[in-house]
N, CA, C and O atoms as CSV, one atom per row, in Angstrom:
chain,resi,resn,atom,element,x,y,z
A,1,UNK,N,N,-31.873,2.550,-22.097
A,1,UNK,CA,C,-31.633,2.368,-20.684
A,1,UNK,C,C,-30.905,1.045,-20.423
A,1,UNK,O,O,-29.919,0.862,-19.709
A,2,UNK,N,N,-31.571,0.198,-21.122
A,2,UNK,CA,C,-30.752,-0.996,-20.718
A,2,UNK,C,C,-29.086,-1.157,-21.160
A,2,UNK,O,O,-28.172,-1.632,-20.487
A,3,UNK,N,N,-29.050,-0.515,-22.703
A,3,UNK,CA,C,-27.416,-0.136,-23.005
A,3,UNK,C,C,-26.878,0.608,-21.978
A,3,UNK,O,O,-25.701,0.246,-21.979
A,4,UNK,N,N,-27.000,1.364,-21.165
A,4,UNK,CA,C,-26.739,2.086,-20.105
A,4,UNK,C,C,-26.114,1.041,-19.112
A,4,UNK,O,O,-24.923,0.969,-18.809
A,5,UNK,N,N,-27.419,0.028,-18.538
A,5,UNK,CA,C,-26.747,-1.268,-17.469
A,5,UNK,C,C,-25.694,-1.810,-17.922
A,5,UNK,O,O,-24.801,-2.232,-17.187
A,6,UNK,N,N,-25.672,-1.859,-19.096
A,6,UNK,CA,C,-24.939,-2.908,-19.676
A,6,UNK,C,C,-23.659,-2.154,-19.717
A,6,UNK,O,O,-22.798,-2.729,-19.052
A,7,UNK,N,N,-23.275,-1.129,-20.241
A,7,UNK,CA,C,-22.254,-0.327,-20.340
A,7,UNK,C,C,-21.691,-0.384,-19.105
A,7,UNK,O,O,-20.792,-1.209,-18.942
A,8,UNK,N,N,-22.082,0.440,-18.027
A,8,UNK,CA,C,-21.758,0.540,-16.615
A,8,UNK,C,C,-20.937,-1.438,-16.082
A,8,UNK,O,O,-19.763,-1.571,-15.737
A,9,UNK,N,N,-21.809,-2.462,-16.163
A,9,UNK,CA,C,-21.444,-3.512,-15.690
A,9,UNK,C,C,-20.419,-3.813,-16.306
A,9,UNK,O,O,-19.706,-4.551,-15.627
A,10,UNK,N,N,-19.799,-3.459,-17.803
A,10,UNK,CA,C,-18.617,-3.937,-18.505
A,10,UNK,C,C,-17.454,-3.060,-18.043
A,10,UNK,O,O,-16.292,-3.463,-18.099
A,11,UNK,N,N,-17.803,-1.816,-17.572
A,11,UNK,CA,C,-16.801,-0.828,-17.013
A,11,UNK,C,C,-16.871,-1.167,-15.792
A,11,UNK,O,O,-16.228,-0.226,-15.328
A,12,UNK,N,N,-17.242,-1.976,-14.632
A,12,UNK,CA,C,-17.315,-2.148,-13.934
A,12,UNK,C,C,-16.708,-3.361,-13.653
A,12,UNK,O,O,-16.513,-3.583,-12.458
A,13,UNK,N,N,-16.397,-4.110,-14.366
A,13,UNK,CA,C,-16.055,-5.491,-14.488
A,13,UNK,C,C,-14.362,-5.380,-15.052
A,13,UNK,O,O,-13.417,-6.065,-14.660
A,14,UNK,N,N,-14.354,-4.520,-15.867
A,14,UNK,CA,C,-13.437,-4.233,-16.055
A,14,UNK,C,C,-12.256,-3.580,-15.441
A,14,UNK,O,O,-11.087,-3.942,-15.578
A,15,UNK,N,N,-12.740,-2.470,-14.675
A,15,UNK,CA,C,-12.179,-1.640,-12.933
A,15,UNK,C,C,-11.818,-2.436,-12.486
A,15,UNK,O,O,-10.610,-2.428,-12.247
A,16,UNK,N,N,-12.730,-3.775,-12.042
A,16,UNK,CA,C,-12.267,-4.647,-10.916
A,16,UNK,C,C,-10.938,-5.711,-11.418
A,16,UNK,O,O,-10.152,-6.123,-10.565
A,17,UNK,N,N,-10.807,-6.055,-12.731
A,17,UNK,CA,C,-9.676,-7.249,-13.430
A,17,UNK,C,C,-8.493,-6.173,-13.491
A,17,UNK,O,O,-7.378,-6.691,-13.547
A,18,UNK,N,N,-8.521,-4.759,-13.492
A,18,UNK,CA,C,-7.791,-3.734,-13.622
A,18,UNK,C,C,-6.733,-4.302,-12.042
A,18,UNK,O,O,-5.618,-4.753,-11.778
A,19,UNK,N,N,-7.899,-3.925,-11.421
A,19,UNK,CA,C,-7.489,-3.652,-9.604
A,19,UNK,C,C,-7.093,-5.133,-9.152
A,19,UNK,O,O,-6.665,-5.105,-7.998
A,20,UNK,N,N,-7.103,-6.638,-9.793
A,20,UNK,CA,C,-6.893,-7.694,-9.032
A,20,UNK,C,C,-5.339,-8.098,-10.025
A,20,UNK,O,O,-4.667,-9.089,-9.738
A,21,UNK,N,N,-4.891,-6.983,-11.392
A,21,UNK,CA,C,-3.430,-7.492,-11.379
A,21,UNK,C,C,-2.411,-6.685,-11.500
A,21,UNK,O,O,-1.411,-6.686,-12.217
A,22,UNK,N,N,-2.921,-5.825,-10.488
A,22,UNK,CA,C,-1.850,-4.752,-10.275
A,22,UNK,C,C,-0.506,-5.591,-9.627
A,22,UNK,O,O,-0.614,-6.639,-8.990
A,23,UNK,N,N,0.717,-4.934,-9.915
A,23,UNK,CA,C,1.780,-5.574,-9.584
A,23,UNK,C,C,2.074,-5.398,-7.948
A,23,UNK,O,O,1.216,-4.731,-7.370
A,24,UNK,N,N,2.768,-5.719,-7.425
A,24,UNK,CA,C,2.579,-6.219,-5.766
A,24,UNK,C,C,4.195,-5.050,-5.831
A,24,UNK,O,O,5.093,-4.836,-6.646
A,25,UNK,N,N,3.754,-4.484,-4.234
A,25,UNK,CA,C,4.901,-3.796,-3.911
A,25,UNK,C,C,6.373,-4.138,-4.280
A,25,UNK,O,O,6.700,-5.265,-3.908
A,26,UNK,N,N,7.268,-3.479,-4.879
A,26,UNK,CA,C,8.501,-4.358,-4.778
A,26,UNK,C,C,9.366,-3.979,-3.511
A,26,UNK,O,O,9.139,-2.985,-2.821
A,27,UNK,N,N,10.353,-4.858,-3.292
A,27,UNK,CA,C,11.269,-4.746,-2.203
A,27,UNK,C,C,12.242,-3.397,-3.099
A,27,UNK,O,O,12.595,-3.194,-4.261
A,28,UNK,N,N,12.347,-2.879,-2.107
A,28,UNK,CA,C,13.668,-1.417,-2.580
A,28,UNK,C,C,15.037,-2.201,-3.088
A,28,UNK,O,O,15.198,-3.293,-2.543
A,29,UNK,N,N,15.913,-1.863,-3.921
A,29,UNK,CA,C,17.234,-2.475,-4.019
A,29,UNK,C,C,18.206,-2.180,-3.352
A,29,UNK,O,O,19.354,-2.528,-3.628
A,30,UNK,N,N,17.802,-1.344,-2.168
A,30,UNK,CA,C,18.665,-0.822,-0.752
A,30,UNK,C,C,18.474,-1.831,0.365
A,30,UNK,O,O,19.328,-1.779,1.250
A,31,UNK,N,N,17.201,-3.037,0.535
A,31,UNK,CA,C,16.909,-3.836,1.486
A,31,UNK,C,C,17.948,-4.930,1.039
A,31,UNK,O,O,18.769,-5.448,1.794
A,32,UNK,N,N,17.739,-5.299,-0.753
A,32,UNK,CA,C,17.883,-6.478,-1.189
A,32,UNK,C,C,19.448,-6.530,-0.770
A,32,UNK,O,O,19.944,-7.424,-0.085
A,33,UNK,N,N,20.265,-5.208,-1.402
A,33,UNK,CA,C,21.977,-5.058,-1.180
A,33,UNK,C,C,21.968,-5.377,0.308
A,33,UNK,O,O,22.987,-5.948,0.698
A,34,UNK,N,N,20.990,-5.116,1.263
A,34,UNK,CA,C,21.901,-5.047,2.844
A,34,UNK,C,C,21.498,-6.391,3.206
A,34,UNK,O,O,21.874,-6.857,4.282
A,35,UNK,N,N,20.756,-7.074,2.401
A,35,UNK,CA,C,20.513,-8.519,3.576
A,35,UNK,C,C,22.018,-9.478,2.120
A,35,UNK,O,O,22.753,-10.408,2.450
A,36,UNK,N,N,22.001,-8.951,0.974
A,36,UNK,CA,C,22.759,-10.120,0.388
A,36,UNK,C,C,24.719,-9.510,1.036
A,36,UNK,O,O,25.746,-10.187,1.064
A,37,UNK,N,N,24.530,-8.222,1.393
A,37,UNK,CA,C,25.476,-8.062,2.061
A,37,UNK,C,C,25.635,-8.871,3.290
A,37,UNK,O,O,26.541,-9.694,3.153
A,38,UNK,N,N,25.134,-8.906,4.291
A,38,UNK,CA,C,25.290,-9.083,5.371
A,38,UNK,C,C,25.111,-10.609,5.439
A,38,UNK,O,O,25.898,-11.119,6.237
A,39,UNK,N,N,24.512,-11.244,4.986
A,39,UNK,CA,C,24.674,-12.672,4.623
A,39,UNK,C,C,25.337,-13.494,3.659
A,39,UNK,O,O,25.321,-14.723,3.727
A,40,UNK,N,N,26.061,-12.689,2.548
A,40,UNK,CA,C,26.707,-13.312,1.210
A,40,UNK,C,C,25.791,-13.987,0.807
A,40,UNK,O,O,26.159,-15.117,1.128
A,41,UNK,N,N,24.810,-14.094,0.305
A,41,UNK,CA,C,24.036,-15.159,-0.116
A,41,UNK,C,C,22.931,-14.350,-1.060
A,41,UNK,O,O,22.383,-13.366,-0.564
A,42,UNK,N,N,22.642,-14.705,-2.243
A,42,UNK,CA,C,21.546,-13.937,-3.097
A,42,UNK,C,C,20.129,-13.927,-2.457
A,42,UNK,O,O,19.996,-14.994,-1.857
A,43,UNK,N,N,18.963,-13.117,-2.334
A,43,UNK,CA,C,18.152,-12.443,-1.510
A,43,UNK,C,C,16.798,-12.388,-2.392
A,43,UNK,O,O,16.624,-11.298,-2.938
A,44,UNK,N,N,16.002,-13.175,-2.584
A,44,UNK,CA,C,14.957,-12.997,-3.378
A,44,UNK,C,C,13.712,-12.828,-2.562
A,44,UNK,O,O,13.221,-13.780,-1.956
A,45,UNK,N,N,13.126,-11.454,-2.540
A,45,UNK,CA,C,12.472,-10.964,-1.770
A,45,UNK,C,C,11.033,-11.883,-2.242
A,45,UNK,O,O,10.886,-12.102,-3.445
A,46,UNK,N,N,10.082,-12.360,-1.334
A,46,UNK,CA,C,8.552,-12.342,-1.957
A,46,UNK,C,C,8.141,-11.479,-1.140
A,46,UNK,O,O,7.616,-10.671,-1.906
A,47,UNK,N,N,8.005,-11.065,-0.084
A,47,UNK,CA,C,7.113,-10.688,0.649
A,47,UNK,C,C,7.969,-9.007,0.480
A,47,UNK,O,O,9.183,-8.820,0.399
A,48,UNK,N,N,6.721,-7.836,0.465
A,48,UNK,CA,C,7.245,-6.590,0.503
A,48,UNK,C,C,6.784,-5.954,1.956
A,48,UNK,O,O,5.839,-6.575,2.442
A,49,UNK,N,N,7.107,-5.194,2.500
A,49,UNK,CA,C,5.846,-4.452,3.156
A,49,UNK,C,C,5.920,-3.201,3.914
A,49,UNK,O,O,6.685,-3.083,4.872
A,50,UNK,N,N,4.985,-2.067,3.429
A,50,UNK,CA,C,5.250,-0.893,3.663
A,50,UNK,C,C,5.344,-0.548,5.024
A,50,UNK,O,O,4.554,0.374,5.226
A,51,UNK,N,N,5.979,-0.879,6.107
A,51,UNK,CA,C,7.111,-0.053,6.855
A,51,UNK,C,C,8.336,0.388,6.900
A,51,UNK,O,O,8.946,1.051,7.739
A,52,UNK,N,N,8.704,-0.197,5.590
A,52,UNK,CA,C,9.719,0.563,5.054
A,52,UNK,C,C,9.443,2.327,4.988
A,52,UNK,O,O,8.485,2.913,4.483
A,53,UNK,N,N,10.613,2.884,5.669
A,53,UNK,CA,C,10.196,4.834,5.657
A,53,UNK,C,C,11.331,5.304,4.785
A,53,UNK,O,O,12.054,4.469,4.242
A,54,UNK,N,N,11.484,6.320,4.656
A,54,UNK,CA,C,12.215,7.272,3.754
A,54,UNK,C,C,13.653,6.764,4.634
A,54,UNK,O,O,14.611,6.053,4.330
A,55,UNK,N,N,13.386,7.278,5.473
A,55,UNK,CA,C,14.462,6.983,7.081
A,55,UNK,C,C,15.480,5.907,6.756
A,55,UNK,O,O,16.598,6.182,6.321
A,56,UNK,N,N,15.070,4.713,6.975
A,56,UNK,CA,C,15.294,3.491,6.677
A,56,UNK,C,C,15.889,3.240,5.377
A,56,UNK,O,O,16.819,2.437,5.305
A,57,UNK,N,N,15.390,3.931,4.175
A,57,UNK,CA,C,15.860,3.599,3.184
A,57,UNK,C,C,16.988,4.127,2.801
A,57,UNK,O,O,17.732,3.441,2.100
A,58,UNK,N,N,17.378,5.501,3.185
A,58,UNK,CA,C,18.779,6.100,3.337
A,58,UNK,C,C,19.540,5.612,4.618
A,58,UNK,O,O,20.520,6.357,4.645
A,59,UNK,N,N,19.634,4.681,5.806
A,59,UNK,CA,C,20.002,4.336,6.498
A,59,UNK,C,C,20.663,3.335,6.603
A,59,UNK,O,O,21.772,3.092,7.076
A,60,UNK,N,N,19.484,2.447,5.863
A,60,UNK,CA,C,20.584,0.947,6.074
A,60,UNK,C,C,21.523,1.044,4.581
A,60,UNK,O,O,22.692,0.720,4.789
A,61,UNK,N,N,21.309,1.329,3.499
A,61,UNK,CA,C,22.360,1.141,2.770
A,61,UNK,C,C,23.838,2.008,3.132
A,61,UNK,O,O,24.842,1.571,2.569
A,62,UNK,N,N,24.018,3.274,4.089
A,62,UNK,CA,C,25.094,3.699,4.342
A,62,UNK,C,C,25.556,3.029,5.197
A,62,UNK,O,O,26.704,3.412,5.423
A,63,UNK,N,N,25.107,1.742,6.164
A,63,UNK,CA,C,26.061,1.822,6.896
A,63,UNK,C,C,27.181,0.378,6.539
A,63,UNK,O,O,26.601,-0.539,5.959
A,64,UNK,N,N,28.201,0.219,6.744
A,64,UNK,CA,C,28.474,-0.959,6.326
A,64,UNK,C,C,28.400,-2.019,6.967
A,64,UNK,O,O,27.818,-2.100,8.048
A,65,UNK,N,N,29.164,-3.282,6.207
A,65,UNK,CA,C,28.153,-4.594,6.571
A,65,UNK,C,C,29.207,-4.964,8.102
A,65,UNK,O,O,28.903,-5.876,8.871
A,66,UNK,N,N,30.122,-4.297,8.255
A,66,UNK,CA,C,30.898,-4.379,9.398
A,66,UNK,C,C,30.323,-3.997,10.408
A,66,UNK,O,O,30.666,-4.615,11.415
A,67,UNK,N,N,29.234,-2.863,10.624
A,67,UNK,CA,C,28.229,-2.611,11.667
A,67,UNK,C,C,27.790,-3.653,12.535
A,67,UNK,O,O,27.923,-4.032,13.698
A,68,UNK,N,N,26.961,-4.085,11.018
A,68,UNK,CA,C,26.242,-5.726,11.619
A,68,UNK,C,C,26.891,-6.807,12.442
A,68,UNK,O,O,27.777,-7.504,11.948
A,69,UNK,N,N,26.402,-6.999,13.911
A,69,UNK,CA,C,26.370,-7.791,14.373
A,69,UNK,C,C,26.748,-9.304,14.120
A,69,UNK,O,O,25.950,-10.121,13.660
A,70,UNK,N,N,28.028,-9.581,14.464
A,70,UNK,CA,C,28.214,-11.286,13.956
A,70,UNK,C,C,26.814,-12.457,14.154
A,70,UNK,O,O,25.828,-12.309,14.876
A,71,UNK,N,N,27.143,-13.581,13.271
A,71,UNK,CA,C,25.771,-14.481,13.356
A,71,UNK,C,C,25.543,-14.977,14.681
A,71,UNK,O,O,26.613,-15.244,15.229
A,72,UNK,N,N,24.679,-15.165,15.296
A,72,UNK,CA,C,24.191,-15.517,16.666
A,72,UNK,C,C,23.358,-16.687,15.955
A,72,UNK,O,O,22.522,-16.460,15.081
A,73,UNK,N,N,23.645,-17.821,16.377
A,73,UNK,CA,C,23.243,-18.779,16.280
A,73,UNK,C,C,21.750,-18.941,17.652
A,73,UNK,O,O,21.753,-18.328,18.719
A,74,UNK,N,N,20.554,-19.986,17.152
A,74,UNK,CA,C,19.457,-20.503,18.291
A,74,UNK,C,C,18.742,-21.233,17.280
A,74,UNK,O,O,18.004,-20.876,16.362
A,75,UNK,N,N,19.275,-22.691,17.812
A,75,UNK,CA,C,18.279,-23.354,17.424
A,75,UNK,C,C,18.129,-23.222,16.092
A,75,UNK,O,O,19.107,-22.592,15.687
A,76,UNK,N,N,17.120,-23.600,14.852
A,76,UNK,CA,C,17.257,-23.389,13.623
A,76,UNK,C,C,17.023,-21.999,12.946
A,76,UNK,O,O,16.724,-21.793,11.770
A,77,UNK,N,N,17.239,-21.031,14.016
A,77,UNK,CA,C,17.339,-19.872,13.881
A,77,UNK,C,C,19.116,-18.796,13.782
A,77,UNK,O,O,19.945,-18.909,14.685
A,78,UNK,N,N,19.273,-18.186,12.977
A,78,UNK,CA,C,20.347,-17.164,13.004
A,78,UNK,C,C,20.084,-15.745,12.808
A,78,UNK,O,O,19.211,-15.310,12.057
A,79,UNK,N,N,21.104,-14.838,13.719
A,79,UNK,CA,C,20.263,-13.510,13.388
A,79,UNK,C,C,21.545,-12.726,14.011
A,79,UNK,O,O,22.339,-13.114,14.868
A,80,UNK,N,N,21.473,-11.207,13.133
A,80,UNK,CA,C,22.197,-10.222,12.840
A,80,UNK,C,C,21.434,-8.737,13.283
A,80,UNK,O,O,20.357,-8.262,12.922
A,81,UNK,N,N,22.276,-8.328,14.040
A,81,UNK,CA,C,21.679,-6.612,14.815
A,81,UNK,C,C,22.025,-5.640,13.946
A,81,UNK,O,O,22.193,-5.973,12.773
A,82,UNK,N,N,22.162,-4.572,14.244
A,82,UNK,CA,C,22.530,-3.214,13.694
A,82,UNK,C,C,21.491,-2.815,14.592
A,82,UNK,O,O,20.321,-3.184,14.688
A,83,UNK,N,N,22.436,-1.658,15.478
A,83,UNK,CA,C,21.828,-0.263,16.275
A,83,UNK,C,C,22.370,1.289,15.462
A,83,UNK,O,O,23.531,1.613,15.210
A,84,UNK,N,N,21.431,1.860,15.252
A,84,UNK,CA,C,21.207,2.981,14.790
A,84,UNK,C,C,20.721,3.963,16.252
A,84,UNK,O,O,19.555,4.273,16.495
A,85,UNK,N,N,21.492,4.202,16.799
A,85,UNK,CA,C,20.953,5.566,17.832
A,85,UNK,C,C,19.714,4.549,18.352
A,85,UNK,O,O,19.856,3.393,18.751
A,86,UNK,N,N,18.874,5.057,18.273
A,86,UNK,CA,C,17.242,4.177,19.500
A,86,UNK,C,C,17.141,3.315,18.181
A,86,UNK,O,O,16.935,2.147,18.510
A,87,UNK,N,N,17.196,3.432,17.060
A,87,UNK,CA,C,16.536,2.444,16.006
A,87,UNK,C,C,17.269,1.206,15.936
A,87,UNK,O,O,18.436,1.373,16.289
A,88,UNK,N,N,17.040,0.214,15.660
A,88,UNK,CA,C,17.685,-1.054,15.947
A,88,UNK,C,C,16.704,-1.825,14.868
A,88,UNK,O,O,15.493,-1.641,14.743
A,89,UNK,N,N,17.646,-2.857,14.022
A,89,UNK,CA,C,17.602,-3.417,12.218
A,89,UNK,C,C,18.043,-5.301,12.975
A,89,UNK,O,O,19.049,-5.608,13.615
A,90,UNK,N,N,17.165,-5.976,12.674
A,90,UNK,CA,C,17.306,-7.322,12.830
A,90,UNK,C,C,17.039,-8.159,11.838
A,90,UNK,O,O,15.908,-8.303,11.374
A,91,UNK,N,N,18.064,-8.772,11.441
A,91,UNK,CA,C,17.946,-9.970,10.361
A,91,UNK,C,C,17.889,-10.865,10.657
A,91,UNK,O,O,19.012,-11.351,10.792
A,92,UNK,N,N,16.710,-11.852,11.008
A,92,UNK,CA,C,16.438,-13.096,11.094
A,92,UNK,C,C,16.760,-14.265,9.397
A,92,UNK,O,O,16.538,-14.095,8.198
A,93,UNK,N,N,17.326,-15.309,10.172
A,93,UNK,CA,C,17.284,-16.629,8.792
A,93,UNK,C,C,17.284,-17.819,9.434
A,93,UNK,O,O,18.137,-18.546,9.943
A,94,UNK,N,N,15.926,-17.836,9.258
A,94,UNK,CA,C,15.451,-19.101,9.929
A,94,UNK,C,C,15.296,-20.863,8.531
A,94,UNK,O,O,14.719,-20.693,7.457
A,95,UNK,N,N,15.797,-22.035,8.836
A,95,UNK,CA,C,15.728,-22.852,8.171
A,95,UNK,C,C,14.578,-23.639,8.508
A,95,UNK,O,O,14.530,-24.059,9.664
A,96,UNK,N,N,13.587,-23.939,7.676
A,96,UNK,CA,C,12.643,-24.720,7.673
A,96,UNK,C,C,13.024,-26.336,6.892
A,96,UNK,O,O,13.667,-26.607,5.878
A,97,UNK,N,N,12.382,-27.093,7.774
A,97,UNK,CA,C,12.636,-28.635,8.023
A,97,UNK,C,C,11.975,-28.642,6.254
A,97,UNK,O,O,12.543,-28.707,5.164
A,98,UNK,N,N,11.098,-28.581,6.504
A,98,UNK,CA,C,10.180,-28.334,5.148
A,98,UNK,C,C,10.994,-27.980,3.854
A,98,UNK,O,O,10.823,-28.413,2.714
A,99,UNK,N,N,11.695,-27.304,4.202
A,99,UNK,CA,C,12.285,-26.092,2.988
A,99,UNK,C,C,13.737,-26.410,2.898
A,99,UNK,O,O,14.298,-26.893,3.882
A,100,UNK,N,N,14.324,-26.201,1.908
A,100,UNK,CA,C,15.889,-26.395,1.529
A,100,UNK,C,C,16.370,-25.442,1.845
A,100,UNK,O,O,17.412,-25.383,2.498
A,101,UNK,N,N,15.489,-24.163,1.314
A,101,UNK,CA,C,16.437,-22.646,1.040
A,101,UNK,C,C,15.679,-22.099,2.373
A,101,UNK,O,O,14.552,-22.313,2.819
A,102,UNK,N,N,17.019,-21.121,2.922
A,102,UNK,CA,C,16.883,-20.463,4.694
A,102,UNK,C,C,15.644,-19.283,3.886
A,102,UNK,O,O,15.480,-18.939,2.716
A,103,UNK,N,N,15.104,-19.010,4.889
A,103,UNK,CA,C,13.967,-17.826,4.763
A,103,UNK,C,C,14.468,-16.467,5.742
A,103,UNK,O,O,14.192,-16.329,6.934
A,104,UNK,N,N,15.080,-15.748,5.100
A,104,UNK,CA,C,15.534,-14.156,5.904
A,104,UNK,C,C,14.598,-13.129,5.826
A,104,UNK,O,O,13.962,-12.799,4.824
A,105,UNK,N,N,14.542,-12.568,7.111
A,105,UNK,CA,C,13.207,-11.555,7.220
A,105,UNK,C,C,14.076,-9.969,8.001
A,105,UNK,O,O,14.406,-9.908,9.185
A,106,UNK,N,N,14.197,-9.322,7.408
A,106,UNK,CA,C,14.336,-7.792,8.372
A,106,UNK,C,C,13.327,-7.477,8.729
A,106,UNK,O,O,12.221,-7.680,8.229
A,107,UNK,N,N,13.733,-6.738,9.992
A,107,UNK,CA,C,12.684,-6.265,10.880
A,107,UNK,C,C,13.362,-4.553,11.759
A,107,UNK,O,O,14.525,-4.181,11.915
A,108,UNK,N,N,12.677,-4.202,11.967
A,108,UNK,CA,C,12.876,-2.802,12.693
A,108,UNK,C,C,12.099,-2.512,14.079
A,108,UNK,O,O,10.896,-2.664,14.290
A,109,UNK,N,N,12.868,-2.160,14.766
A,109,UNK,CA,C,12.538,-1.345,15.895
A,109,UNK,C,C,12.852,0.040,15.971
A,109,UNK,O,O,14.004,0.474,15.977
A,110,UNK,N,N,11.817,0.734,16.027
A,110,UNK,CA,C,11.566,1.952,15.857
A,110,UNK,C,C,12.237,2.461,17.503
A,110,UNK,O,O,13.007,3.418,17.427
A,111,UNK,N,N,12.051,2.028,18.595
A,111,UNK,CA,C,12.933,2.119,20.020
A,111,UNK,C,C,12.405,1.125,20.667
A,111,UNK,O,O,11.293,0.616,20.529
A,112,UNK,N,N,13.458,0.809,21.552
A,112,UNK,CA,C,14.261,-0.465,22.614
A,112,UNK,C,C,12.929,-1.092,22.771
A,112,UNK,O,O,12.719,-2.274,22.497
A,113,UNK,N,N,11.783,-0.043,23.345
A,113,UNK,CA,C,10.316,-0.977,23.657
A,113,UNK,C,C,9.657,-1.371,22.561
A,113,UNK,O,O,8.860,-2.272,22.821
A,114,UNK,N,N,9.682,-0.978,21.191
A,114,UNK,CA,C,8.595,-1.284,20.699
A,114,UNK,C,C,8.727,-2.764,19.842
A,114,UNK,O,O,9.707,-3.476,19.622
A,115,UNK,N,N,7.441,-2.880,19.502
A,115,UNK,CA,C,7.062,-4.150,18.726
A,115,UNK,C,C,8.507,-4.376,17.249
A,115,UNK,O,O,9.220,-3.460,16.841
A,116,UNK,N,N,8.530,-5.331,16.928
A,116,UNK,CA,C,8.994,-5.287,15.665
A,116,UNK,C,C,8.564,-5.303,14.681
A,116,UNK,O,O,7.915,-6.298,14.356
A,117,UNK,N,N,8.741,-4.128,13.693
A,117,UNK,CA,C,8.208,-4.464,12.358
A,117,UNK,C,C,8.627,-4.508,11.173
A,117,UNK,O,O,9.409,-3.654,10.754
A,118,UNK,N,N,8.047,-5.817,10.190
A,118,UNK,CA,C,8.734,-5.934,9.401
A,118,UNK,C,C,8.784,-5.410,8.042
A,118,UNK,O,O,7.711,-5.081,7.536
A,119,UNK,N,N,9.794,-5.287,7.410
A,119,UNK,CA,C,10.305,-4.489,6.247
A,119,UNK,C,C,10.344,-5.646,5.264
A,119,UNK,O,O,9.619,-5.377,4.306
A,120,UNK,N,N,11.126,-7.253,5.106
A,120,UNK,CA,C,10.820,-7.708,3.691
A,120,UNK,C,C,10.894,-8.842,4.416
A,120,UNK,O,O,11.161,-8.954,5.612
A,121,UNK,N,N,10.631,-9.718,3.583
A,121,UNK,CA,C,11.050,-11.422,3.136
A,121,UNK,C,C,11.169,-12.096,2.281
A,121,UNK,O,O,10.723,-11.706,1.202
A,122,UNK,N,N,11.787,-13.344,2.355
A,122,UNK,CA,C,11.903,-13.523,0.890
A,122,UNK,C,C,13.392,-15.065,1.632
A,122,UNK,O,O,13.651,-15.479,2.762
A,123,UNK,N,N,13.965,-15.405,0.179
A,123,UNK,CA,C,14.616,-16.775,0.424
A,123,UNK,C,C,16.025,-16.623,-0.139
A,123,UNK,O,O,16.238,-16.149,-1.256
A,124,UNK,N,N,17.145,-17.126,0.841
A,124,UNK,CA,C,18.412,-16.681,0.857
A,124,UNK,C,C,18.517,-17.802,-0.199
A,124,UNK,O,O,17.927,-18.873,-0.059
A,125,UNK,N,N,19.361,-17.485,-1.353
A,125,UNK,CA,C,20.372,-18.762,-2.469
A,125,UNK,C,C,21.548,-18.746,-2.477
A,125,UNK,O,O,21.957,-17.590,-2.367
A,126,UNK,N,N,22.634,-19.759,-2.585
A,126,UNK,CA,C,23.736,-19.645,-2.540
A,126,UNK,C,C,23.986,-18.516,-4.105
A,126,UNK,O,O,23.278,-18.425,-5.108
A,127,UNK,N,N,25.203,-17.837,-3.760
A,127,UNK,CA,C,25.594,-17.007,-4.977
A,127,UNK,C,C,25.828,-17.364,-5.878
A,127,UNK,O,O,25.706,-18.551,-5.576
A,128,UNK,N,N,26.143,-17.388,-7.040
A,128,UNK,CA,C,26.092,-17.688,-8.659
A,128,UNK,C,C,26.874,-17.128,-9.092
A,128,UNK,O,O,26.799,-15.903,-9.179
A,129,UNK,N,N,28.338,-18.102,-9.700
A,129,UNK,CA,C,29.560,-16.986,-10.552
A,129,UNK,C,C,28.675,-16.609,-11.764
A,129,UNK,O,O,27.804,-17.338,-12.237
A,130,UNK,N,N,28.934,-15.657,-12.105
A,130,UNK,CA,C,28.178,-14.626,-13.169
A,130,UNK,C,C,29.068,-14.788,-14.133
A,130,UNK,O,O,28.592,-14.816,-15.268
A,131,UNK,N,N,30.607,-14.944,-13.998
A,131,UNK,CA,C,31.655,-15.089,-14.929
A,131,UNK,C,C,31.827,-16.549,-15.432
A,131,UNK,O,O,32.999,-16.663,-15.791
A,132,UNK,N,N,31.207,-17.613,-15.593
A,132,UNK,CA,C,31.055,-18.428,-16.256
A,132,UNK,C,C,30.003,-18.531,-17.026
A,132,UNK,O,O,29.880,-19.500,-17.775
């Protein structure tokens, strides 16, 4: 009986180190292409997060980066539209005093009223010749 406790608590212990390093959502390589498009700048996502839809993911990579809205400058803030019919795609890149590298966040509106929600984040880098 007691090999029994003991068994169970090592499988149990084990479930849980299983479940705390599972790998973290990744960003799609359809978000990463439309924000390093639309900004020229390399796009290293940290933050993932599932409101990304099927929708969205065949959406924003067709359309081109000519869609997008020129930069609108506010304050240490810049930001880029795209309207899709009622759906509407906002790229915020905001610079922190704190921080060297701008922080870009997409966001979605599902229609004109609703809340925004967001799809990734992560930290804009200047580009890198690859050919040297």
């Amino acid at each position: 009986m007691k090999q029994l406790q003991i068994l169970v608590m090592i499988l149990l212990m084990g479930a849980s180190a299983v479940a705390q390093t599972k790998p973290a959502a990744t960003t799609p390589p359809a978000v990463v292409s439309v924000v390093e498009g639309v900004t020229g700048k390399d796009f290293q996502p940290d933050t993932s997060f599932a409101t990304l839809t099927k929708e969205d993911a065949t959406l924003l990579p067709k359309e081109p980066v000519a869609n997008w809205s020129l930069a609108q400058e506010s304050g240490q803030m810049m930001y880029y539209n795209l309207v899709i019919g009622t759906r509407s795609y906002q790229l915020l890149v905001t610079r922190s005093a704190k921080s060297a590298v701008p922080t870009a966040t997409l966001l979605r509106y599902t229609t004109p009223q609703s809340k925004p929600e967001t799809i990734a984040r992560g930290t804009l880098r200047p580009k890198e010749d690859k050919g040297k």
